[in-house]
C-alpha positions in Angstrom: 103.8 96.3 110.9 102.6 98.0 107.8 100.7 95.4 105.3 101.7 94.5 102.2 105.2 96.1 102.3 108.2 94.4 100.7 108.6 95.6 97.1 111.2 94.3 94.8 109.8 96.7 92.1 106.5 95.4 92.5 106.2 95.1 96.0 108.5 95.5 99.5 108.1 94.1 102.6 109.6 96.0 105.6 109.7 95.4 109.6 110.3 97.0 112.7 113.3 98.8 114.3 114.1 99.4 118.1 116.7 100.3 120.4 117.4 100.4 123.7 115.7 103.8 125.8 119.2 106.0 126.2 121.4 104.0 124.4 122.2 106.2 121.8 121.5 109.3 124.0 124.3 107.6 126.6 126.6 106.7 123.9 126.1 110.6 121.9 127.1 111.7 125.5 130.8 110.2 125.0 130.7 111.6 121.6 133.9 113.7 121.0 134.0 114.4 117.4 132.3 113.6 114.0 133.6 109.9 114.1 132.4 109.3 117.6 128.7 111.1 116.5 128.6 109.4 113.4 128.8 105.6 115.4 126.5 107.1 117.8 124.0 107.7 114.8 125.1 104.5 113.4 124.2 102.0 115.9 120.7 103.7 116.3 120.4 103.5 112.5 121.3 99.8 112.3 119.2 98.4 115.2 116.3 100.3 113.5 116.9 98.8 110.4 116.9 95.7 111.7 113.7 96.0 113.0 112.1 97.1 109.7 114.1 94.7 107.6 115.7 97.9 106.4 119.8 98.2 105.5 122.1 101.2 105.3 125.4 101.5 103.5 128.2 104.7 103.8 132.0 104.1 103.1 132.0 103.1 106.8 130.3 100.1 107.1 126.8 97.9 107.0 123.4 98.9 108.8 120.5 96.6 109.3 119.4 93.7 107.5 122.3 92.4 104.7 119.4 90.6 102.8 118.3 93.9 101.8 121.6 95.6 100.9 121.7 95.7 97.3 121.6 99.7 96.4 124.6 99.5 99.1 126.9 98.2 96.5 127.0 101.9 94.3 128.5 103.7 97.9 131.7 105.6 97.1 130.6 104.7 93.1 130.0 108.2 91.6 126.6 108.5 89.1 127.2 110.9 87.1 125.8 110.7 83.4 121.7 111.0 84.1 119.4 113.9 83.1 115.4 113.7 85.1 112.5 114.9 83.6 110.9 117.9 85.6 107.2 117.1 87.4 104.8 119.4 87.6 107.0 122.8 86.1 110.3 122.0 87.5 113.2 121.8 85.3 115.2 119.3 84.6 117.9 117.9 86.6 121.5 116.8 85.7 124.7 116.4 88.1 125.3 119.7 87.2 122.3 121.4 89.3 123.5 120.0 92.6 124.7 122.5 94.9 125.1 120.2 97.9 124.6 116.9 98.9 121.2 115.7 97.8 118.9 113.0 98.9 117.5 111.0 95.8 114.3 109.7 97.3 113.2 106.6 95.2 109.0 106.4 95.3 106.2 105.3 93.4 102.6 106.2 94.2 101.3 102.9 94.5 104.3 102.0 97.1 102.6 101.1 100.3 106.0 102.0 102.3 106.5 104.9 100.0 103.3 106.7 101.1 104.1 106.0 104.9 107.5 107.6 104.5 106.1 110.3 102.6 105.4 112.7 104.8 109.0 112.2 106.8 110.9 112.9 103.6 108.5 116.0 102.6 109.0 117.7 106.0 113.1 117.3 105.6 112.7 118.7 101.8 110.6 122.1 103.3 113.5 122.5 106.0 116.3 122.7 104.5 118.4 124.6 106.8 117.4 121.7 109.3 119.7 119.3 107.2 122.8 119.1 105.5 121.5 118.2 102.4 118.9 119.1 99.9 115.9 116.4 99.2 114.8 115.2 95.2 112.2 113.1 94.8 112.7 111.0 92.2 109.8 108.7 90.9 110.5 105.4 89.5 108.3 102.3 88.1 105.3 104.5 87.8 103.0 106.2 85.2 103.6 110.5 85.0 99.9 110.7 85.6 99.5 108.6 88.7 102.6 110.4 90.1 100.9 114.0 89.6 98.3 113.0 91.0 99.7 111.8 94.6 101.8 114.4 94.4 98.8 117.0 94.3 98.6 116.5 97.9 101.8 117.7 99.0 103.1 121.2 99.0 104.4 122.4 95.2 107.8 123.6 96.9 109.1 120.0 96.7 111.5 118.8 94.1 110.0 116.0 92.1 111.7 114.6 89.0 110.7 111.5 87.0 113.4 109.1 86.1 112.8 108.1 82.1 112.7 104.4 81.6 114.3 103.9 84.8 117.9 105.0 84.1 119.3 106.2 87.1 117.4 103.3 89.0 119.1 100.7 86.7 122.2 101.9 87.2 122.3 102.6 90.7 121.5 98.7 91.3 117.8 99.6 93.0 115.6 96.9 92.8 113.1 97.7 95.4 111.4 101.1 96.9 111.6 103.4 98.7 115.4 103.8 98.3 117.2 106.8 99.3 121.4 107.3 98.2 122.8 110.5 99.3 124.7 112.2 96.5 127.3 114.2 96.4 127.7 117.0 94.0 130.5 115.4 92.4 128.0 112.2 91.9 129.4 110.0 94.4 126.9 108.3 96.6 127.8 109.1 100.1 125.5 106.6 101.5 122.4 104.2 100.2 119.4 103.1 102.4 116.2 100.5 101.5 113.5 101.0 103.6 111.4 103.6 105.6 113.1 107.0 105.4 112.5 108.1 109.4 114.5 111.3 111.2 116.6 108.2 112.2 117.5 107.8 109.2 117.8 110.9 108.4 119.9 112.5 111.3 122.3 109.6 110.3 122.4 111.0 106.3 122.6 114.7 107.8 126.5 113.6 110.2 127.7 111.7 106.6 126.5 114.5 104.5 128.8 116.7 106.9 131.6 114.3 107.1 131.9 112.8 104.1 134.1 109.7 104.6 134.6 109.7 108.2 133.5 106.8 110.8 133.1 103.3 110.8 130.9 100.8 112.4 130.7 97.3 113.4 127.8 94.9 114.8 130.0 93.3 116.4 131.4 95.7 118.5 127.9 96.3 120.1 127.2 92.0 121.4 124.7 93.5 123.9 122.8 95.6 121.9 119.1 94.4 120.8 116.8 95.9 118.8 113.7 96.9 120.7 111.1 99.7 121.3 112.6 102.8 121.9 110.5 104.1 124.4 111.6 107.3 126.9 111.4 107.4 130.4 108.3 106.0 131.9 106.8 107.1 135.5 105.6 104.1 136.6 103.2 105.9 139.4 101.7 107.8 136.2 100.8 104.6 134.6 97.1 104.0 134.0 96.1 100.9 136.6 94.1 97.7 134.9 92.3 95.1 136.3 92.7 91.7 134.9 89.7 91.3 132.3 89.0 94.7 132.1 89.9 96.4 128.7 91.3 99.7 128.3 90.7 101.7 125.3 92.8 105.1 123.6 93.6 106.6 120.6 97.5 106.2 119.2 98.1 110.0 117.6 101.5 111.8 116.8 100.9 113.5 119.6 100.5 110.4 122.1 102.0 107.2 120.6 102.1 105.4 123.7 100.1 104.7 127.1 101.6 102.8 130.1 98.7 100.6 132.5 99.7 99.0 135.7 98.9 96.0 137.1 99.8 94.0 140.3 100.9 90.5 140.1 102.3 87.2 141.9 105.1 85.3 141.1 104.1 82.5 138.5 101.0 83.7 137.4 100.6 83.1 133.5 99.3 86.4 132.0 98.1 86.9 128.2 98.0 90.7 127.3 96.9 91.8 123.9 96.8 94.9 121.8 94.0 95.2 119.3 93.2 98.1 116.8 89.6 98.9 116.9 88.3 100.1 113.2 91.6 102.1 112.1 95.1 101.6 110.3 96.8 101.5 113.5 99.6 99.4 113.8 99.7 98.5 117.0 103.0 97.4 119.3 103.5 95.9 122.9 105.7 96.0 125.4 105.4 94.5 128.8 107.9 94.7 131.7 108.5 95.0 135.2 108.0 98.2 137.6 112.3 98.7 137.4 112.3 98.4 133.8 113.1 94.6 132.8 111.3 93.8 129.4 109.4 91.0 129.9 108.0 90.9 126.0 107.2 92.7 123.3 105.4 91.8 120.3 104.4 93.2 116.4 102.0 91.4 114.6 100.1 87.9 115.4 100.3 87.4 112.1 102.6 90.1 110.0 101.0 91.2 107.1 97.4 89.3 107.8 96.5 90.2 111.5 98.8 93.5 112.8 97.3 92.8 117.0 100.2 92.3 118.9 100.3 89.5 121.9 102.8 88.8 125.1 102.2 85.6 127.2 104.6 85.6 130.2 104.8 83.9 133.5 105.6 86.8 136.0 108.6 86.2 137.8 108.0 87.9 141.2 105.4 89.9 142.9 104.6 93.2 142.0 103.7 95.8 139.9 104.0 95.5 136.1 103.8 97.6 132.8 102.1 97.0 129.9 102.5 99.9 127.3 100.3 100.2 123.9 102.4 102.2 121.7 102.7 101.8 117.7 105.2 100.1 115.3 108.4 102.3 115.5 106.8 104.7 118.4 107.8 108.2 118.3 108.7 107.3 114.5 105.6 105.2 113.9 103.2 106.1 111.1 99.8 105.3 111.4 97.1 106.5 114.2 93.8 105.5 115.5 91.8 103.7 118.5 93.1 100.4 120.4 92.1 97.8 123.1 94.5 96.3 125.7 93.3 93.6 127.7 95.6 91.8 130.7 94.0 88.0 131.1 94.8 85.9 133.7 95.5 82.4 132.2 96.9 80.7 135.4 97.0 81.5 139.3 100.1 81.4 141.0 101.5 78.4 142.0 101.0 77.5 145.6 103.9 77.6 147.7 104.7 73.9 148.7 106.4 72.7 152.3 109.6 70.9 151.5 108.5 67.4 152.2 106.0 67.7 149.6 109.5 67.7 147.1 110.2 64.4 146.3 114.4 63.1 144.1 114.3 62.2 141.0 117.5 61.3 139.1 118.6 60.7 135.3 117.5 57.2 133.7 114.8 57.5 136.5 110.7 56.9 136.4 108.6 58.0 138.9 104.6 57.9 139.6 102.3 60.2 141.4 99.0 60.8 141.8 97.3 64.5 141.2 93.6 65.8 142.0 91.7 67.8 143.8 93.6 67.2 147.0 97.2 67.2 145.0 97.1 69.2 142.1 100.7 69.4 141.7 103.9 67.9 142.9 107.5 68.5 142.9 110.4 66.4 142.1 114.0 67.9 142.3 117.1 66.2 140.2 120.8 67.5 140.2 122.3 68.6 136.8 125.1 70.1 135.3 125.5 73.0 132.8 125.5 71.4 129.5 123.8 68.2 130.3 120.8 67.5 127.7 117.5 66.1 129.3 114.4 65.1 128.4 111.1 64.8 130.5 108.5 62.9 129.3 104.8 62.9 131.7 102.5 60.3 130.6 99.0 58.8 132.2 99.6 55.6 133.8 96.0 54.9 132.6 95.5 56.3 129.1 91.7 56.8 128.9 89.4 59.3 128.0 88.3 62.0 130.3 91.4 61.3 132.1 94.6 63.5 133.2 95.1 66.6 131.3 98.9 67.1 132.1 101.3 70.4 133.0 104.6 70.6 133.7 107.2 73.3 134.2 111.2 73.3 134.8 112.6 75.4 137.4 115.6 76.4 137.6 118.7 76.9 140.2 117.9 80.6 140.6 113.9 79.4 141.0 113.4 81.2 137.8 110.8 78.9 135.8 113.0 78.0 132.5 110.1 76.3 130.7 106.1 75.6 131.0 104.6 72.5 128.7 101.5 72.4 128.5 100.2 69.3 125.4 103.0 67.4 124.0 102.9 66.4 119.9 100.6 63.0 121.3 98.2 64.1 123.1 97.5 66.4 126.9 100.5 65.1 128.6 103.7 67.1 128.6 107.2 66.6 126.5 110.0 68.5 127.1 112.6 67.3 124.8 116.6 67.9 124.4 116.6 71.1 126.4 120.3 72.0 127.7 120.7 72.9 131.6 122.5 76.4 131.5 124.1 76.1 135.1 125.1 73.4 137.9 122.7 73.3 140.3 119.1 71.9 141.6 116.6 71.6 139.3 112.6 71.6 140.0 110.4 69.8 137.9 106.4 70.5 138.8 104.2 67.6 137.2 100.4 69.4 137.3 97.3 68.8 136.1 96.6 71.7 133.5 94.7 74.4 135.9 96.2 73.4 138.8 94.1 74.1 142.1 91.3 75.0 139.6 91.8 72.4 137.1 89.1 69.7 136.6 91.2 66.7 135.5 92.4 63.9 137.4 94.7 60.8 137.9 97.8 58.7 137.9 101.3 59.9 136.2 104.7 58.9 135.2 107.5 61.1 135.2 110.5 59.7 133.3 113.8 62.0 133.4 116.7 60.5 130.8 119.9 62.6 129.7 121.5 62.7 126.0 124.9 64.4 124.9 124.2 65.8 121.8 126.2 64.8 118.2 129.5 66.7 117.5 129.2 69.0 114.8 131.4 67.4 111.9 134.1 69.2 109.7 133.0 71.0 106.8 131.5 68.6 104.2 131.5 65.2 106.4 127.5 65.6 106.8 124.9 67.3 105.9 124.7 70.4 103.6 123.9 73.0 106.4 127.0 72.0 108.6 129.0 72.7 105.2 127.3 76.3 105.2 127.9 76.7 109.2 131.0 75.8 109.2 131.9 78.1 106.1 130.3 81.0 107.6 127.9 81.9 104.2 124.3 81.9 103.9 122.3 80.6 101.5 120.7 82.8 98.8 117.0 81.5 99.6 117.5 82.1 103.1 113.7 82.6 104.7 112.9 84.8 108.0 110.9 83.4 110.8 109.6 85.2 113.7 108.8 83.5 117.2 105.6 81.7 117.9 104.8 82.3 114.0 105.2 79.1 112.4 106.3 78.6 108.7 105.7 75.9 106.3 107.2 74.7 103.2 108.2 71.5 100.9 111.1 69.2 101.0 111.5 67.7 97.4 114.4 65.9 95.3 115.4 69.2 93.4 115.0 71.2 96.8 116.7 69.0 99.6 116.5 71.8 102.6 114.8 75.5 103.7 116.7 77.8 105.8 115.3 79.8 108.3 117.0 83.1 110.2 115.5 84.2 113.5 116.5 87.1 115.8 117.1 86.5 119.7 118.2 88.0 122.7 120.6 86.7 125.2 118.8 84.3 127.8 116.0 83.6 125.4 115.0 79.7 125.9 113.7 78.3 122.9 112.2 75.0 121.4 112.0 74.7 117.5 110.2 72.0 116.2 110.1 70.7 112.3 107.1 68.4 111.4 106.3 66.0 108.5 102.5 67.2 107.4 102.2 64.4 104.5 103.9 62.7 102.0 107.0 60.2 103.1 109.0 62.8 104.7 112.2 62.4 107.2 112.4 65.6 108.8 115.9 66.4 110.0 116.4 69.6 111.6 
C-alpha cells in the first residue's frame, strides 16, 4: 500500500480495494436502467473502498469504510456562498460559473495520496466529453507557491483554484485529503468521496452526475461479496512455470501490472511465496490460488506503511497445479511501477499417506502417549465431534528436557481438509490449540508430529490430551462487561483501531482507558485464532 497515507489535514492513511473478477461485469450485464447501472457501479465502488480505507456518499447510500465518512454528511446539502481564487491566470470561480456538474478535487502538494491520484483526476479533467462532469482542482492546507509549483508539471488546460483560508473546505466538513464532492450547478453535492480518486470512482461519479438522485445501495444485500484483487481472466497454460527456490524477476508498468507463474504441488505441502520490490516505489500485491480459480491468499504489505513486500503461507489442499500472480496494489488501477522478486519456498513436504491401523481413538477428557522419531515421525489419532463443540489439544513432552521433542500438530477435518497447523505453543516447541469450535459433525484427525516431519531432527515421548468446553452465554446488554454493552447495542466505539491478519498490534490497558477495540475484515470459512497478551506491568487480559 502507499506509505505514509492517511491525512486528517496533516496526513491520510488509505488501503486497498478489490472485487471479485466479473462481478460487476456479471451484475452490469442484468443492468436494465440507470438504477440497476448505478448499484452495478456501486458495489464495485464500495468493495474498492474498502480496500483502500476509502468511503463514498450519494443520496443513495454508504460506500466503503464508515470510519472515513465525514465529507459524506454535506450530500444533498447545497454550497453555495464561496468565491476561489484563480491559479496560475484563471479566473475566479463562484457557483455562478458552473455549467454542469463539477468535480471539486480537494489536494495539496505535499499530500502523498494526492500526488498518486493525480494523474487519474488530470486525465478526466483533459476529457471532458469522456465524463458527465467537468473537473476543478481545488487546493487546500497549502502555501500558493508550493501549489504552482507541482502544478508546473501538469498540463496548463486544467482548472486549478485555491480555496482562501479554507472556506469551502470548512464548510463542506473535509477534514482529510484528497476529497472529491460532485457539485451540482445549483450547489448541491451530488455525491462526496475520501480517498484515491481511480476510474472506479470515477465511472461511479459520471452514472450520479447523469442521474442525479436515482439508485440505492446496501452492503447488506451483497453477504457474499469480498473485497479482493480484481484480476481478469487468467490462462493458466500461459502462466510463467517456477521451481521451488527459484526466483522470478519483472517489471510492474501500466502496461503490464500483473504476471501469473505456475507451480506443481501435493496435497499438504506448506508453501511460503513472497513478493519483493527490488530498488523502486512499487507496491507490490499477491495473490495465490489454485489452477480452477480458488483464492488461496492474497496479501498487501508485511508491514503497511514500514515494509510494502507482500507474503502468502498456505498448506495446498490437493495435487496440482497452482498460481501465484505478482501484480500491484489496486492492479489495473494501481499507481506506482518498477522491478519485483517472487519466490515459491517449500517449508514442509507433504504428509505421508498413513495405512489405517497406523490411526489410533482418542476421545474428550482423554490423554494419550506416543512415541515419534526417525522411524515414526508422525501419528494419527481420530475423535468424534459435533458442530459447535469447543476443544482444546494440548501436546506436551512426557520428558521435558533440552534437545528434546520439537512438537507439530495439525487438525483435520471431516472433509480431510486440514482446519489448523500449530507449530510452538505460548510455553515452549510443543503445540496448543486452544477453544477452537468444530464447524460440522463428523471424524476428526488430529496429527501429533515432530516439527519437519520425515526430515525433522527431533525426537521423543508425547502426550496428547483432548478436553471440550461450552463457551459463556453472551449476557444482556449491560450485565457484564463494556464491549457486550456495545455488541449488543449495535454501535462502535469512537477509538475503534483496525487490525490486519498476521500483523499484530499493541497498546496499554490503564485506569482512565479500561479497553481497545479492534475491527478486522474476513471472508467466509476463514479459521482464525486471536490471542491478547499481558507484556508487563500487573495486567489481566480479557479478550
Amino acid at each position: 500500500m502507499p506509505g505514509s497515507r492517511f491525512f486528517t489535514r496533516w496526513l491520510m492513511v488509505l488501503i486497498l480495494v478489490a472485487l471479485l473478477p466479473g462481478l460487476v461485469g456479471q451484475t452490469a450485464a442484468r443492468a436494465q436502467g440507470p438504477e440497476d447501472e448505478i448499484e452495478a457501479l456501486a458495489l464495485r465502488a464500495h468493495l474498492q473502498d474498502l480496500r483502500t480505507y476509502g468511503s463514498t456518499a450519494w443520496v443513495g447510500g454508504l460506500l466503503g469504510d464508515p470510519i472515513n465518512a465525514a465529507a459524506g454528511s454535506v450530500v444533498g446539502q447545497k454550497l453555495e456562498s464561496w468565491t476561489l481564487s484563480g491559479m496560475l491566470g484563471d479566473d475566479d470561480t463562484t457557483l455562478a460559473n458552473l455549467s454542469r456538474p463539477t468535480l471539486f478535487n480537494f489536494w495539496a502538494s505535499w499530500c502523498v495520496p494526492c500526488q498518486l491520484e493525480f494523474p487519474d483526476v488530470v486525465a478526466m479533467s483533459i476529457a471532458p466529453d469522456d465524463h458527465m462532469f467537468d473537473v476543478l482542482f481545488v487546493n487546500v492546507f497549502d502555501t500558493p507557491a508550493d501549489a504552482q509549483a507541482y502544478l508546473a508539471n501538469y498540463p496548463d488546460e486544467l482548472k486549478t483554484v485555491l480555496d482562501p483560508d479554507d472556506k469551502l473546505a470548512a464548510s463542506a466538513g473535509i477534514a482529510s485529503i484528497p476529497t472529491s464532492l460532485l457539485i451540482d450547478t445549483d450547489g448541491t453535492v451530488l455525491a462526496a468521496h475520501t480517498g484515491f480518486m481511480t476510474p472506479t470512482i470515477g465511472r461511479f461519479f459520471d452514472a450520479v452526475a447523469a442521474n442525479p438522485g436515482v439508485g440505492s445501495f446496501d452492503a447488506a444485500d451483497y453477504p457474499d461479496e469480498v473485497a479482493q484483487a480484481d484480476l481478469p481472466p487468467l490462462d493458466v497454460e500461459a502462466a510463467a512455470p517456477i521451481e521451488f527456490g527459484q526466483p522470478a524477476t519483472g517489471t510492474i508498468s501500466e502496461e503490464n501490472f500483473m504476471f501469473p507463474y505456475r507451480f506443481e504441488g501435493r496435497a499438504g505441502q506448506k508453501i511460503s511465496v513472497t513478493l519483493d520490490a527490488i530498488e523502486s516505489d512499487l507496491d507490490p500485491y499477491l495473490v495465490v490460488m489454485a489452477a480452477d480459480g480458488t483464492r488461496l491468499g492474497e496479501h498487501d504489505d508485511i508491514d503497511p506503511g514500514v515494509i510494502r513486500n507482500s507474503v502468502v503461507e498456505v498448506t495446498l489442499p490437493a495435487d496440482g497445479m497452482y498460481i501465484a500472480i505478482a501484480t500491484r496494489f489496486l492492479e489495473a488501477e494501481g499507481f506506482e511501477v518498477g522491478d519485483f522478486r517472487l519466490t515459491v519456498t517449500l517449508e514442509t513436504d507433504s504428509l505421508p499417506q498413513q495405512p489405517v491401523d497406523s490411526e489410533h481413538t482418542l476421545s474428550y477428557g482423554a490423554s494419550v502417549t506416543g512415541t515419534l522419531n526417525d522411524d515414526q515421525p508422525e501419528e494419527r489419532w481420530t475423535f468424534t465431534g459435533q458442530q459447535g463443540d469447543v476443544i482444546t489439544l494440548e501436546m506436551t513432552r512426557v520428558f521435558d528436557e533440552p534437545g528434546g521433542l520439537d512438537g507439530y500438530m495439525l487438525l483435520i477435518g471431516p472433509g480431510n481438509e486440514t482446519l489448523i497447523e500449530m507449530d510452538d505453543g505460548p510455553d515452549g516447541l510443543m503445540p496448543l490449540v486452544k477453544n477452537y469450535e468444530l464447524p460440522a459433525e463428523g471424524t476428526y484427525t488430529v496429527v501429533a508430529a515432530r516439527f519437519g516431519f520425515a526430515n525433522g531432527l527431533s525426537a521423543g515421548d508425547y502426550t496428547l490430551t483432548l478436553s471440550s468446553a461450552g463457551l459463556p452465554a453472551a449476557g444482556e446488554p449491560g450485565e457484564t462487561a463494556s464491549g457486550v454493552r456495545w455488541l449488543a447495542a449495535g454501535e462502535l466505539p469512537p477509538d475503534l483501531r483496525r487490525a490486519t491478519y498476521n500483523d499484530p498490534a499493541a497498546g496499554a490497558i490503564s485506569s482512565e482507558d479500561a479497553e481497545d477495540w479492534y475491527m478486522f475484515s474476513g471472508r467466509a470459512g476463514d479459521i482464525l485464532t486471536i490471542r491478547m497478551e499481558s507484556m508487563g506491568g500487573d495486567l489481566d487480559p480479557f479478550l
